[in-house]
N, C-alpha and C positions, 0 to 999 in steps of 0.2 A: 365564708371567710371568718376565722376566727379575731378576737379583739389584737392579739397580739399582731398576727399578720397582715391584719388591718392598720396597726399603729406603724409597725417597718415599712408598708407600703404608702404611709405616705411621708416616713421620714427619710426614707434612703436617697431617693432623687434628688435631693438638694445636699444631700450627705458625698455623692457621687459626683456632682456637679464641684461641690468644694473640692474635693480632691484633685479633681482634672485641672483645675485651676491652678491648685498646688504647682504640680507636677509643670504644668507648660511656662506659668511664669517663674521659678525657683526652683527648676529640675536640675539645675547644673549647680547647683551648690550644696557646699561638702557641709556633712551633719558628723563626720567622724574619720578618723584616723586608725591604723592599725599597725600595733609596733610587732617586733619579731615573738617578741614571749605572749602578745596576743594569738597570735598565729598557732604558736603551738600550746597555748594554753587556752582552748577550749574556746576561741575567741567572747573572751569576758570579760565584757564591758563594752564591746564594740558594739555602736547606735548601725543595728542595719535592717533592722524588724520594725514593724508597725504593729501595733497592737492598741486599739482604742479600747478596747473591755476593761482594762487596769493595769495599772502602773507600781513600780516599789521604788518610791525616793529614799535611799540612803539613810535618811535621817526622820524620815515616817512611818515607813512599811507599807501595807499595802493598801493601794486606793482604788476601790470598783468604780468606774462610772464616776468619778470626782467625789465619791462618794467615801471616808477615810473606815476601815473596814471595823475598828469599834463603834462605829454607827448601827451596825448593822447586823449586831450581835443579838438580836429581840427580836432580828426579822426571819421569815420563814425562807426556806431556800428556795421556793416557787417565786418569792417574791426577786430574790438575787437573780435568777434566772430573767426573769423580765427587767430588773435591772439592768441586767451583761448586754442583752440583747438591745433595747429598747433606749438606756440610756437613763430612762428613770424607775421610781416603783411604783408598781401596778398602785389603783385603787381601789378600793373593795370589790366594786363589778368586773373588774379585770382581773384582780386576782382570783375571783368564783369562777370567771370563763375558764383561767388558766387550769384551777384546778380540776372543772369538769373535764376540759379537754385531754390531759394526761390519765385520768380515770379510766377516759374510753376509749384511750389508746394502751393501757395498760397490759392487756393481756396477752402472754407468750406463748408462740406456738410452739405445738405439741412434737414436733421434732427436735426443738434444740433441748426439750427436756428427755428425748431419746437418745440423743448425742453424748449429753453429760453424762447420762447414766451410762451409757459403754467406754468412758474414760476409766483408767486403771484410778482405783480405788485411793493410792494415795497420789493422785497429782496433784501438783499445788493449784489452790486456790487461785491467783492469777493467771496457767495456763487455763484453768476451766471459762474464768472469767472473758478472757482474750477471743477463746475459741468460739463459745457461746454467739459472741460477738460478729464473731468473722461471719460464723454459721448463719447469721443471721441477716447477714446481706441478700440474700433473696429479696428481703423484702426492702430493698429501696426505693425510695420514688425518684429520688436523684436519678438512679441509675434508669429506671424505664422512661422515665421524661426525657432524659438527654436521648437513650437513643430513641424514640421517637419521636425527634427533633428538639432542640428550645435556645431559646435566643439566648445571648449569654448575658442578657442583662434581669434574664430572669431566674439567672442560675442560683440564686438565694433563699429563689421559694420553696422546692423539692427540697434543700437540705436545710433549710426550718424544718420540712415537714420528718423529716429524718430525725434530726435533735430530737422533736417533740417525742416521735416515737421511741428514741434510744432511750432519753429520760426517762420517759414512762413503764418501761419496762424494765430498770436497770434494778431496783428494787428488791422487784419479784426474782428476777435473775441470780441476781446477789447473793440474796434470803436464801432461797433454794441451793445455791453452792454449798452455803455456811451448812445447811440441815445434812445437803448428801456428806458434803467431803469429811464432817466428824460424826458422822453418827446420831445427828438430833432429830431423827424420827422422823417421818412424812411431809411434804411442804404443806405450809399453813397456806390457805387463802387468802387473798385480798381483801380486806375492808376497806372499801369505797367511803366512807364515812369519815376518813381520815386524813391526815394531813398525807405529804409525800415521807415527810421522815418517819413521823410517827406508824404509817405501813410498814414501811420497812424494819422497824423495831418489832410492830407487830409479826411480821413474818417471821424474823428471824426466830420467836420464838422461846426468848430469855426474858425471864419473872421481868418484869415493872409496874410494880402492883401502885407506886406513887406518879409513874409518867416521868419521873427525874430522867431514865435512859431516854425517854424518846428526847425530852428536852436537849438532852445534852449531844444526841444524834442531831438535832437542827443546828444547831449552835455548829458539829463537826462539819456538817456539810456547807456549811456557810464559809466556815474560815478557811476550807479547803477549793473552794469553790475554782477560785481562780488566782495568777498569779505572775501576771505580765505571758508574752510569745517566748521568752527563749529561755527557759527550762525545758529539759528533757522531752518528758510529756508531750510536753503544749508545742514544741518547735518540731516533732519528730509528726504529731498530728497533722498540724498545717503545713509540712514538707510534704506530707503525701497525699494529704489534700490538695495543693495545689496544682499537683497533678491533674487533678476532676477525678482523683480513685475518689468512691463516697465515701460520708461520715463510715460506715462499717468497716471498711480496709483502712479508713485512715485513724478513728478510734483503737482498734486492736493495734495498730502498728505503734500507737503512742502509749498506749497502756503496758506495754511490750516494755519500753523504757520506763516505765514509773518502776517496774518489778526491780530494777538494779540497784544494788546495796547504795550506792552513791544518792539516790533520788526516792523514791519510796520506803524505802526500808527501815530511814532514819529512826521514825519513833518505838519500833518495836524493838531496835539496836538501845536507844535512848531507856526503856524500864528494863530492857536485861540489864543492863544497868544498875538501876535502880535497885532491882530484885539483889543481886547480889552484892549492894552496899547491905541493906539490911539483913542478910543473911551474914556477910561479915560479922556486923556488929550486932547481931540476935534481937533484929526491929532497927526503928527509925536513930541514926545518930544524931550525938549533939552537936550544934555548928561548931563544938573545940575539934571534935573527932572527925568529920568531916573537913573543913582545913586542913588538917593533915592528911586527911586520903587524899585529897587532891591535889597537895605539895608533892603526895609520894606518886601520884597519878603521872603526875607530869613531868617528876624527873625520871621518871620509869621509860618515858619516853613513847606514852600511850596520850591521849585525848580526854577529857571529858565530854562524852556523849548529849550531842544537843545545845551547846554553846557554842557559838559564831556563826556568824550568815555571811553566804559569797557576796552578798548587798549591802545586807543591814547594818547600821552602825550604832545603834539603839537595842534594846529589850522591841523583842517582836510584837507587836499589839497582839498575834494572834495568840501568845504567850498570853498574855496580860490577860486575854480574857477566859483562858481556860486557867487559869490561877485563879481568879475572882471565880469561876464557878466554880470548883473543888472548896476552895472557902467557904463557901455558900453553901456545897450538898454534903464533902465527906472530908470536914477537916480535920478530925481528927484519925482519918483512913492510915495505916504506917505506912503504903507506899507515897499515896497523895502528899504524905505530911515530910514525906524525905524529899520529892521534887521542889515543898516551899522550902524547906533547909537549907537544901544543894541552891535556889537562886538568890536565897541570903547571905550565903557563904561564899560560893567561888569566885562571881565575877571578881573580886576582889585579890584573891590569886592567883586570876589569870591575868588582874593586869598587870602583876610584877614581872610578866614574861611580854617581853619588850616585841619577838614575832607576832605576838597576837595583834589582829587590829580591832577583833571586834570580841567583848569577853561578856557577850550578853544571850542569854539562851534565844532557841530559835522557836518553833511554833512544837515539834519534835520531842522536845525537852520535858514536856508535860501533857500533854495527849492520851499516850499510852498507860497514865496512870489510870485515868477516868476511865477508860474501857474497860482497865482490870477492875477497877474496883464494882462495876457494876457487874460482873462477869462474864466479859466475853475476854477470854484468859488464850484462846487460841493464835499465836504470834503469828503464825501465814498467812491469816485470813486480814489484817490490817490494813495492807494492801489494795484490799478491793473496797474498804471502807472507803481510802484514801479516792482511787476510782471512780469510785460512784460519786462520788461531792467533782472530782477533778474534770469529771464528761462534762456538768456543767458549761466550765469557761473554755474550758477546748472546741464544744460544739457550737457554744456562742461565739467564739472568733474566725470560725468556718462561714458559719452563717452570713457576716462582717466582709470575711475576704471576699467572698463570692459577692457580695452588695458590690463591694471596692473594685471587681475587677481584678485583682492582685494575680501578678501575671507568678509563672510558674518558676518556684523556689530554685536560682541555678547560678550560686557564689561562683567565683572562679577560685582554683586551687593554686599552689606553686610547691614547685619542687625545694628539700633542702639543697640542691644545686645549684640553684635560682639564689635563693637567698642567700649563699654563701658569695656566688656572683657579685648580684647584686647589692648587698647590704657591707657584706666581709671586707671584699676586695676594691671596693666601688672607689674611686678618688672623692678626697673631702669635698664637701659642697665650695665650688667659687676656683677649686683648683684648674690648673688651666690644661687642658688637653694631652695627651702624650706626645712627643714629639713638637710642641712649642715653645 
């Protein structure tokens, strides 16, 4: 038994016991309301998920583990992982277990790098990504433990054991996409030697002759890591996990939803962007010239890409901390140096527009600079960066559910007939009956 599965095995039982406790004495009481423009707007905002991994308050952004996520921008993302999971961070004999044990689970078998290679040559990065994935269900423990029986209080342990292995191999998978689907020559092997991010950098295979990319690879995978259960992603994972489909059908199926322009897409939308301010104005403009693209931005009747969050009501921390590291590696870069412009400049004209409620960039907003700048310049592959960091807190809230019990994901719907019924027609509250 590894340190980790050791440490869940003896935290879960009194994890579990609180819950049922929850549930029996305070089961009948209302944690939320749901008005009609909930209903057809995406139900946003409505409290009806559990998600212990983290949290996004409003007015702080994101918190891992009670842990506020500029904490945790120095940590490695083996350590976040054992955070999601575990509740707190490893320490150094636990993080050495952890890293041994994704090492030797690391390596991919030699079919799904048969598969990718007979996909058509330009598919995108994310179907490769997804597929790879599915294809690689085979090898569940979830799946041959259930059906060779398992109690369902032990349904936790198999899809640890699954995380560990999707983890562990997401890298090499990854690397290997980037290499086939542009052309960057044969895949690199794994050095065992290395961190998790810093392999992956190694694979991929692009110059980092100072280590800056891998750095700034740990740092992406941390901030991406995770992000409360009801995004895309993360809600579309654990809807199909709760099914008991394993981490493999239920990973591919949420990674499915990261690829949509709404949800993934964001930061490589956010430097085309960018790319074509400075192409406008022949390099980085000045915050006069910029104020004005963005007064004309907006009366145009278009966005600025990467300012405002469905939550947040603040500058995103995860912003704040990929600002502070462009400062720090390339600030004087013209793309980098136009993302610090653009968040010295607009929030201030977008808050003369009175719809906006939030005129503070999101994590999106500056991201896609630092990949360009180190050169991984290829937009569709962003995505499965996003991905790889995002398996993370998906697999850890799988792991979680399954601890909890969490019975199988199944809202009830209503008709707009219903509601026109009910809500349109309905006599006002206290009116007295027809016919009285």
């Amino acid at each position: 038994m590894s340190k980790l599965q050791e440490k869940l095995a003896g935290q879960i039982p009194s994890i579990r016991d609180a819950v049922k406790k929850l549930q029996k004495e305070h089961g009948a009481k209302v944690i939320s309301q749901v008005t009609v423009e909930q209903a057809y707007g995406g139900m946003r905002g409505v409290k009806s998920l559990v998600c212990d991994t983290s949290e996004v308050p409003p007015d702080k952004g994101l918190i891992v583990r009670e842990i506020p996520v500029a904490r945790l921008t120095d940590r490695l993302p083996e350590e976040v992982l054992w955070l999601l999971l575990a509740g707190e961070l490893p320490n150094a004999a636990e993080l050495a277990d952890l890293q041994a044990d994704l090492h030797a689970r690391a390596s991919v078998p030699d079919y799904i790098w048969a598969v990718l290679a007979a996909m058509p040559a330009d598919s995108h990065p994310m179907v490769m990504l997804s597929t790879a994935i599915l294809v690689l269900e085979r090898e569940s423990v979830f799946r041959q433990r259930y059906d060779a029986g398992l109690k369902k209080d032990e349904y936790w342990v198999p899809t640890l054991e699954d995380t560990l292995n999707i983890v562990a191999k997401l890298p090499a998978i990854a690397a290997g996409i980037y290499r086939q689907r542009f052309g960057k020559g044969p895949r690199i092997a794994s050095n065992p030697s290395l961190d998790w991010s810093g392999d992956y950098v190694h694979m991929l295979g692009i110059p980092d002759p100072n280590g800056d990319f891998a750095q700034l690879m740990r740092l992406y995978m941390v901030l991406h890591s995770d992000h409360e259960s009801g995004n895309v992603s993360a809600m579309t994972t654990a809807t199909v996990n709760s099914a008991l489909s394993d981490l493999y059908y239920s990973l591919s199926a949420g990674l499915n939803g990261l690829a949509g322009p709404l949800h993934g897409l964001a930061n490589q939308e956010c430097l085309a962007w960018i790319l074509d301010t400075n192409k406008r104005f022949g390099g980085a403009p000045t915050p006069e010239q910029l104020k004005k693209y963005a007064e004309d931005t907006l009366a145009s009747g278009r966005v600025v890409p990467g300012y405002g969050h469905a939550v947040l009501r603040i500058t995103d921390p995860r912003f704040d901390a990929f600002l502070a590291f462009g400062k720090k590696h390339c600030p004087n870069d013209p793309v980098f140096l136009t993302v610090a412009r653009v968040f010295d400049t607009v929030p201030d004209v977008l808050k003369q527009v009175q719809k906006i409620k939030d005129p503070w960039p999101n994590v999106d907003a500056g991201s896609g600079s630092l990949l360009y700048h180190y050169g991984l310049t290829e937009f569709p592959y962003y995505t499965v960066l996003f991905a790889v960091s995002r398996a993370l807190g998906v697999c850890s809230q799988a792991v979680m559910a399954r601890a909890l019990g969490l019975a199988i994901t199944r809202p009830k719907s209503v008709t707009t007939k219903w509601i026109q019924s009910a809500i349109v027609t309905a006599p006002p509250a206290g009116a007295a009956p027809a016919g009285v």
